[in-house]
N, C-alpha and C positions, 0 to 999 in steps of 0.2 A: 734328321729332320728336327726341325725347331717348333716346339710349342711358343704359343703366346703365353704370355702369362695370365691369371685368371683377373678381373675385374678386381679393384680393391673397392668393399667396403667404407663407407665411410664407420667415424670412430664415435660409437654410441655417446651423445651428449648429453651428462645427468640434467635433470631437470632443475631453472634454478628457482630458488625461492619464492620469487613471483609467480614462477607457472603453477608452485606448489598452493601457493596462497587462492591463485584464480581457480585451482582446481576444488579447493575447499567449499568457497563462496561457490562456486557452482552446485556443487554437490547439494549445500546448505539451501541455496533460492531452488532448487530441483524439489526437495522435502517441505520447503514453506509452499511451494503450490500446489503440492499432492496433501499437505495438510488442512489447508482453506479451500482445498475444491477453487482453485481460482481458472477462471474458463479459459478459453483456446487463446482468444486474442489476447487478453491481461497478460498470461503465462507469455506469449512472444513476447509483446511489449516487454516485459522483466527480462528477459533471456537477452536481449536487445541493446541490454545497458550496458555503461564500462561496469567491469569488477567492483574497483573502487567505490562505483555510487551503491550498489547493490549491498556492498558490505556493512557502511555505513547504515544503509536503509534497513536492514536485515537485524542489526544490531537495535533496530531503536524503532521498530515497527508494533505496534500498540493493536493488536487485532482484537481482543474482548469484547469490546462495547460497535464493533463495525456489524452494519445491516448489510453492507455489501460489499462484500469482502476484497471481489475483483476493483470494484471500484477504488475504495479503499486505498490497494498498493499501487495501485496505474497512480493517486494522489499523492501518495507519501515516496513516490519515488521521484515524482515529479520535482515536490519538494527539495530533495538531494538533489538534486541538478539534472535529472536523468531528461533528455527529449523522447518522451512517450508521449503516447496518443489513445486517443478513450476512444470507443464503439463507434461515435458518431465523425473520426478520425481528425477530430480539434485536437491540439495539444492542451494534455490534463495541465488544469493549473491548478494548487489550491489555494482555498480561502486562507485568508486570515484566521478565522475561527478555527477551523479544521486544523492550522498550525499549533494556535496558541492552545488547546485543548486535547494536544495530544493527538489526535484522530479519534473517529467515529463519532456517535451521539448514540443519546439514551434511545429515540425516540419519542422524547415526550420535553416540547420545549418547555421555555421556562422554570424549568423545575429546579429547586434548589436540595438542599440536606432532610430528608427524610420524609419525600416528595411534596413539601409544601412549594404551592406556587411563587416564584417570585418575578417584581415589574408587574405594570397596571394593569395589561389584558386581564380580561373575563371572559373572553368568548365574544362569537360575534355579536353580539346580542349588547354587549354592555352589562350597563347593570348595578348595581349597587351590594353591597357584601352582604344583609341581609335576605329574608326571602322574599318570595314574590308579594306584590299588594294587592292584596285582597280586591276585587272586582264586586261592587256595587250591583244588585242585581235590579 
């Protein structure tokens, strides 16, 4: 009697450089979301993107000075080219500002170097620099 012969295997394909690269950046965006606490949908959106934009984003992402962190990377991936989408499921664009400042804010506009106010606001009120004018009784 004749046996068949058994199934051949295919021939284990090492991994190439790229897969090794994507597997990094992944790794790398897996540890930036578990470090910023970045919520359910942010975290897809990120997971979402090419490698490429990720990496870039990854490299050059300024989280310090951000109030909301998920926010934040859904902007600055945006930025990189990524087509993501915020909470309210618009594509995240960002501002100008938010570009040219690196990302995030103080929380306290107009402030300049050593929290002196700067530009003419005073509050809603107006006002003039001095104190208030004494009231006539």
């Amino acid at each position: 009697s004749t046996r068949a012969a058994p199934p051949l295997k295919p021939a284990a394909v090492p991994p190439t450089a790229d897969a090794k690269a994507d597997a990094k950046v992944t790794e790398q965006l897996e540890q930036f979301i578990a470090k910023y606490k970045l919520d359910a949908s942010c975290a897809g959106e990120l997971r979402s993107a090419p490698p490429e934009i990720s990496r870039r984003a990854l490299q050059t992402a300024n989280m310090a000075k951000a109030r909301n962190p998920s926010a934040f990377a859904l902007m600055w991936w945006a930025h990189h080219g990524a087509a993501v989408r915020g909470p309210s499921n618009k594509p995240a664009k960002p501002s100008a500002a938010m570009i040219a400042g690196g990302g995030g804010t103080t929380g306290r506009p107009n402030v300049g170097a050593g929290g002196a106010r700067t530009g003419s606001s005073r509050g809603r009120r107006g006002g003039s620099r001095g104190g208030r004018a004494k009231r006539r009784a």
